[in-house]
C-alpha positions as CSV (number, residue, x, y, z in Angstrom):
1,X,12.3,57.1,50.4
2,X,10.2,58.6,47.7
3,X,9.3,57.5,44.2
4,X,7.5,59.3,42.0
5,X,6.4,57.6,39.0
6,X,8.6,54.6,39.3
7,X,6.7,52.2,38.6
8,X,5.8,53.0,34.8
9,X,7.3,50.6,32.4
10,X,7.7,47.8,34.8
11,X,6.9,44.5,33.3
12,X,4.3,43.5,30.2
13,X,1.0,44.0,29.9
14,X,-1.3,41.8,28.1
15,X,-4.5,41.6,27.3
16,X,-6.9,38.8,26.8
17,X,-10.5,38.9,25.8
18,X,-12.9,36.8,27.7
19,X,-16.3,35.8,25.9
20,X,-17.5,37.2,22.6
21,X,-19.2,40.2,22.4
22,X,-22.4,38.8,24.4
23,X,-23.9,42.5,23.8
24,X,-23.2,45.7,24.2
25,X,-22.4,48.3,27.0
26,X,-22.8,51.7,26.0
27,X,-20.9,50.6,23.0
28,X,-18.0,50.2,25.4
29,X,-15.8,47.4,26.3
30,X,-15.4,47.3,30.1
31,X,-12.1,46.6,31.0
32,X,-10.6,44.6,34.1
33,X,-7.3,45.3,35.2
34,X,-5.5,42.8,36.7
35,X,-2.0,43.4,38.0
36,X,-0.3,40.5,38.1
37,X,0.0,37.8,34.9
38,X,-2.0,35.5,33.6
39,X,-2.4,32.0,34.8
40,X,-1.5,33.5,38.3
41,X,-4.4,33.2,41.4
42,X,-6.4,36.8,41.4
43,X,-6.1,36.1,37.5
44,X,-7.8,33.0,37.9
45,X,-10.4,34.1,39.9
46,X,-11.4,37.2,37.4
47,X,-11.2,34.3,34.5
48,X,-14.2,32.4,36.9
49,X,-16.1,35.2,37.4
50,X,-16.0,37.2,34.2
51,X,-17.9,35.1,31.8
52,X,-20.8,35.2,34.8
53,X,-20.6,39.4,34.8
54,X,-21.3,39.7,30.9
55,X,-24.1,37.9,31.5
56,X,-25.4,40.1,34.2
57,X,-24.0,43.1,32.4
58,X,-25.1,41.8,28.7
59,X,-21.8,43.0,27.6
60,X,-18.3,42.1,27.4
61,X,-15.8,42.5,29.9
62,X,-11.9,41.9,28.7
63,X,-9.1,41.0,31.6
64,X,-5.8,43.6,31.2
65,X,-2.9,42.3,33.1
66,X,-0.8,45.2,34.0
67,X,1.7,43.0,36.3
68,X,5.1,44.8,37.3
69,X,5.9,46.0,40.8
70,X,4.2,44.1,43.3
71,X,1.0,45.4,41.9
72,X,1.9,48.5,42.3
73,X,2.2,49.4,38.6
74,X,-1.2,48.2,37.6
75,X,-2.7,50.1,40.2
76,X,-1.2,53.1,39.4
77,X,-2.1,52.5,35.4
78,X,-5.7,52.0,37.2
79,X,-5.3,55.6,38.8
80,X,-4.7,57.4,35.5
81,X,-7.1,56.2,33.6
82,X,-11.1,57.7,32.7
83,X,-13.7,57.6,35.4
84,X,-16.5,56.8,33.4
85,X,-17.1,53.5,34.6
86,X,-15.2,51.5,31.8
87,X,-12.0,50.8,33.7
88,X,-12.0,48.9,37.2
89,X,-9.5,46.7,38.3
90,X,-8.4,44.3,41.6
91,X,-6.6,45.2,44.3
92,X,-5.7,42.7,46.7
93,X,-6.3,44.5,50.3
94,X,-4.2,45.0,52.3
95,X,-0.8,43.6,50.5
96,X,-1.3,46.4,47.8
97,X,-1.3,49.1,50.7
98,X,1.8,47.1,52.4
99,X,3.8,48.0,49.2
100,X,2.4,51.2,48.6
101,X,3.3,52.5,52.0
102,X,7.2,50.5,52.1
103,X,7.7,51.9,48.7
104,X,6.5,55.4,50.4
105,X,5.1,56.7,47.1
106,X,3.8,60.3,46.9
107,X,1.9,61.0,43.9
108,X,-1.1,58.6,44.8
109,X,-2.9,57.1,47.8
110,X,-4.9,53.7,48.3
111,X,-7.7,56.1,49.6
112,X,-7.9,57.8,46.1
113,X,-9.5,55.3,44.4
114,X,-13.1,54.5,44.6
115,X,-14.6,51.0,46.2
116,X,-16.9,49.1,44.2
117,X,-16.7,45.5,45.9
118,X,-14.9,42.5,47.0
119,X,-15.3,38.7,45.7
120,X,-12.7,36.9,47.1
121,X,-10.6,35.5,49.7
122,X,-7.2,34.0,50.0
123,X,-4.3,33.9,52.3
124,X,-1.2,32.3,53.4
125,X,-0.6,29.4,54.7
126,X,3.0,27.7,55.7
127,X,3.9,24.7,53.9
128,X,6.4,22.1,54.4
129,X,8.3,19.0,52.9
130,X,7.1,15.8,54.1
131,X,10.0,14.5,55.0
132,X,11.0,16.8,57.5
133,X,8.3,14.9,59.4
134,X,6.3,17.4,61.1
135,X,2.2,18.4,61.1
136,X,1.7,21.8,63.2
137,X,3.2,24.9,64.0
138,X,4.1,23.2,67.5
139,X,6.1,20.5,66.1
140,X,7.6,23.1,63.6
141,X,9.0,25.2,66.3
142,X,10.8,22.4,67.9
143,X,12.3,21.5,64.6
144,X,13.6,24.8,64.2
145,X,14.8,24.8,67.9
146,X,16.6,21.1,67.7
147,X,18.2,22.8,64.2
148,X,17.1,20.0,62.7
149,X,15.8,22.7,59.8
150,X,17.9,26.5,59.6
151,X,15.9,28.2,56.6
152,X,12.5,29.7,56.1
153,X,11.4,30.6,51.9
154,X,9.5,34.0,51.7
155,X,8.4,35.4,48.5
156,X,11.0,37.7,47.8
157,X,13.0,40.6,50.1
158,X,10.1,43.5,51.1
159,X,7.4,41.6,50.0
160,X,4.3,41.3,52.7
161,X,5.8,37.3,53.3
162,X,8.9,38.9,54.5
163,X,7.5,40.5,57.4
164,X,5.7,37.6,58.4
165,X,9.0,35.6,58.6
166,X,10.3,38.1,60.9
167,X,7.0,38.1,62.9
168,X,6.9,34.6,63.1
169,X,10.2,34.4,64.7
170,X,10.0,37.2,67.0
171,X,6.3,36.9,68.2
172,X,5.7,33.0,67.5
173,X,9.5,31.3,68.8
174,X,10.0,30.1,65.2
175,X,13.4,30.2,65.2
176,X,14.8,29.9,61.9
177,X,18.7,31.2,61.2
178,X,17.8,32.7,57.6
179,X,15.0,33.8,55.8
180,X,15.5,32.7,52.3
181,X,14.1,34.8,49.3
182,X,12.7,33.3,46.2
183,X,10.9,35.3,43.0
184,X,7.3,34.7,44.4
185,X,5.6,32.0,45.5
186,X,6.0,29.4,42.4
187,X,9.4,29.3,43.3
188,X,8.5,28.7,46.8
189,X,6.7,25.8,45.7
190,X,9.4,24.5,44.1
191,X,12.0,25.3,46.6
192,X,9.7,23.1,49.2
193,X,8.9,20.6,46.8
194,X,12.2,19.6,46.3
195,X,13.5,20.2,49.9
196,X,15.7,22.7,48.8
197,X,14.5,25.2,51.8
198,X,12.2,22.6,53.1
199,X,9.6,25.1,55.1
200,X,8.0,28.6,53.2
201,X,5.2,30.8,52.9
202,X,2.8,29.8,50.1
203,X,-1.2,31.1,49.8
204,X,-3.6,28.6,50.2
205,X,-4.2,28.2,46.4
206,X,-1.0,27.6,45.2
207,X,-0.4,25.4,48.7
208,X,-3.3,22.9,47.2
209,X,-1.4,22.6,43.9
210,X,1.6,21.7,45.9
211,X,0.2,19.3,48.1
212,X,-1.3,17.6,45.0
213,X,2.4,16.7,44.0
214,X,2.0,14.5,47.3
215,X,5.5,15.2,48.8
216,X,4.5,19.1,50.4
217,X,1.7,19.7,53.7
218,X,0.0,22.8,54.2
219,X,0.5,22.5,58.1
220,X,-0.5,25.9,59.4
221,X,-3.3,28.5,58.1
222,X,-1.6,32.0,58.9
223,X,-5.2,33.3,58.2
224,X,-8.2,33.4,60.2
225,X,-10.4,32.2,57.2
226,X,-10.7,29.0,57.7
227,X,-9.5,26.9,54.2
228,X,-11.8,24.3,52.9
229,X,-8.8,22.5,51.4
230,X,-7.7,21.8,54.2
231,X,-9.9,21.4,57.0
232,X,-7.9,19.8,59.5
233,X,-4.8,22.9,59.4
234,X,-3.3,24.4,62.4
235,X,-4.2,27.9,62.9
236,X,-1.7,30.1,64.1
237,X,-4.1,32.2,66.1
238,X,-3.5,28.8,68.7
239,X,-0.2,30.4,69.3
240,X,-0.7,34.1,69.2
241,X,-3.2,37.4,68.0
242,X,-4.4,37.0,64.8
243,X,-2.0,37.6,61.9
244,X,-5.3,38.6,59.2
245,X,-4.2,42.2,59.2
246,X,-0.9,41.1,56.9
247,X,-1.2,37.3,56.1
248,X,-5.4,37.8,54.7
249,X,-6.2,39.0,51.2
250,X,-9.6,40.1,50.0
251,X,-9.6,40.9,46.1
252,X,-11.3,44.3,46.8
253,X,-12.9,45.6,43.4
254,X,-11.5,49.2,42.8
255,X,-12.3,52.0,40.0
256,X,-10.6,55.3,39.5
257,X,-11.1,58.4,41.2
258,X,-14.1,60.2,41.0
259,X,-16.2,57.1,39.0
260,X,-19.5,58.0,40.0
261,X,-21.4,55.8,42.6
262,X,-24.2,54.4,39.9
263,X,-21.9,53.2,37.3
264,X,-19.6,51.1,40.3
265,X,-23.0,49.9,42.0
266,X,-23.7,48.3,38.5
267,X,-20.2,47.0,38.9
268,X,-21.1,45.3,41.9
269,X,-24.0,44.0,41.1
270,X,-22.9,42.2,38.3
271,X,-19.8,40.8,40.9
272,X,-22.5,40.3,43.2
273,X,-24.3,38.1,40.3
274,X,-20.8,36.2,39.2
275,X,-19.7,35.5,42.9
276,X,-22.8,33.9,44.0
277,X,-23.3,32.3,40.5
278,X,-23.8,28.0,41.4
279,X,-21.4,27.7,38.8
280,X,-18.6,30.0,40.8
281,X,-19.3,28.6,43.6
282,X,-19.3,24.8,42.1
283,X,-15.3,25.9,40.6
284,X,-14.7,27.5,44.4
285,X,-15.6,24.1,46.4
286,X,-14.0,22.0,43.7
287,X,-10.5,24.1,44.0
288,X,-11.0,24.9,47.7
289,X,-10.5,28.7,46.8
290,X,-12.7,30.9,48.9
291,X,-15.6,33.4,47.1
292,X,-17.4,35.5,49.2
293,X,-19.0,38.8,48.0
294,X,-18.9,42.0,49.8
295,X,-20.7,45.3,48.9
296,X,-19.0,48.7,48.0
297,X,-19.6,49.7,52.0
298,X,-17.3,46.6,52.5
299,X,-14.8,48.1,49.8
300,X,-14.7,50.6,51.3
301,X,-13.8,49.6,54.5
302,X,-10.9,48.1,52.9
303,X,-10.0,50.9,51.6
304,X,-10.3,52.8,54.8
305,X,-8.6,50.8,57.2
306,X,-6.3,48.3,56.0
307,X,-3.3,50.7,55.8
308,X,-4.3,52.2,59.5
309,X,-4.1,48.6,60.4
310,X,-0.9,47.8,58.9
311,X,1.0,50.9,60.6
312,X,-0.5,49.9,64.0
313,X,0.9,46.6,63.8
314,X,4.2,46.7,61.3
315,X,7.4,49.0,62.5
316,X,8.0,50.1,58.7
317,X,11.2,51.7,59.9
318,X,12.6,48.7,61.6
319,X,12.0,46.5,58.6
320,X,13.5,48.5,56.1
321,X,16.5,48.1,58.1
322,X,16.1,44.5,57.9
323,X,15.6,44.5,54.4
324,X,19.3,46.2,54.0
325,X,20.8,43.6,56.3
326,X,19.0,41.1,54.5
327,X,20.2,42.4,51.1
């Protein structure tokens, strides 16, 4: 399967300034390309942490969402644009190279772009209704076996959930009769919520805003980040290897090929400045969302090694075949 270009004129893009002009930057507005909508979680985190970078940078940095595609459209806007430092964006490693590589596009790479750093941490967790009655991935696999429960929400067919739905149920004897696919994970929320599929995938963000609604548990961190929100979770690494390589996002800082190495250090060092910022890391322990700044050597070992990763641990082939029986 090749696409070339496919991805162009997928979705809206919008773009929302943050602060005033604090200063200025060369004259230049940096912008931060984000590529999925506003309101959603690696939105909300560049919302956090760009007030704190034009302080750092004394100018003014303006969020672009570019959402279509998985990602996968922003990131390829991202690819075509100047390399003079005034575009970057976020990439969330390694779900972007998940889709880049089922997609099997040919006209870009992950490893063309340039690594500046990451700030951020999420995951998934699996969450369930509380009336199903269960708290860990043990007592979830005997429901499952006893039929007491059939489906399993994921976050729509090829997305990065999907595999995990199969690897649950091959690798960790959760053995649910059909994976049900919903338009991403707000509509996983509210499938759970209501009991409508009763057990899904959510990250650990939107998990917290479903638990608040007091009738969903987070009961197992698919992750092996441990998840302040919820410190007494079931891990699934107590049932199996670690599931990080597909299940553990970092929101890895990119630019376009060929920005030089100067401009993206003072990139980082203004992320560096917003991450560790009190007031970031006030808004990260109240919200339980994880912030945790790594250099551009970090970045680029993101950028490196999470597809290498993913192909020694995902049959592509296999699950593309799945995704046609599934379809």
């Amino acid at each position: 399967m090749n696409r070339r270009r496919l991805l162009k004129g997928i979705g809206a893009a919008s773009t929302v300034s943050l602060a005033g002009l604090a200063g200025c930057l060369d004259n230049e507005e940096l912008t931060w390309m984000i590529p999925w909508s506003e309101g959603g979680g690696t939105d909300t985190y560049a919302r956090q942490l760009g007030p704190l970078m034009e302080e750092e940078l004394d100018g003014s940095v303006v969020i672009d969402n570019q959402p279509g595609a998985g990602s996968l459209r922003g990131i390829e806007w991202l690819h075509d644009q100047e390399d003079d430092g005034t575009v970057f964006g976020t990439a969330n490693t390694p779900s972007w190279q998940f889709g880049w590589r089922l997609e099997g596009i040919d006209d870009w790479q992950p490893s063309d772009f340039e690594p500046i750093a990451y700030s951020g941490v999420f995951g998934y967790t699996i969450i369930v209704n509380d009336e199903l009655g269960v708290s860990d991935f043990s007592e979830l696999q005997d429901a499952y076996a006893d039929g007491e429960v059939d489906n399993f929400a994921h976050q729509g067919t090829g997305h990065d959930s999907h595999v995990i739905s199969y690897l649950l149920r091959d690798e960790y004897d959760l053995e649910w009769e059909n994976a049900v696919a919903y338009d991403g994970g707000g509509e996983v929320n509210e499938a759970v919520i209501s009991g409508e599929t009763p057990v899904g995938i959510a990250t650990n963000t939107s998990a917290a805003d479903a638990a608040d609604s007091g009738d969903v548990s987070a009961i197992v961190n698919l992750m092996d980040t441990d998840i302040d929100a919820f410190p007494e979770i079931d891990q699934i690494t107590n049932y199996g290897d670690s599931l990080a390589y597909i299940s553990e996002f970092r929101q890895t800082q990119i630019a376009p090929p060929g920005t030089p190495e100067d401009v993206r250090q003072d990139l980082a060092d203004a992320i560096e400045y917003a991450a560790t910022h009190d007031e970031a890391q006030e808004w990260a322990e109240e919200t339980g969302n994880v912030l945790e700044y790594g250099d551009m050597n970090a970045a680029a070992d993101d950028l490196d090694g999470a597809l290498d990763e993913l192909e020694a641990n995902v049959d592509f082939e296999a699950f593309e075949e799945r995704i046609d029986e599934d379809a």
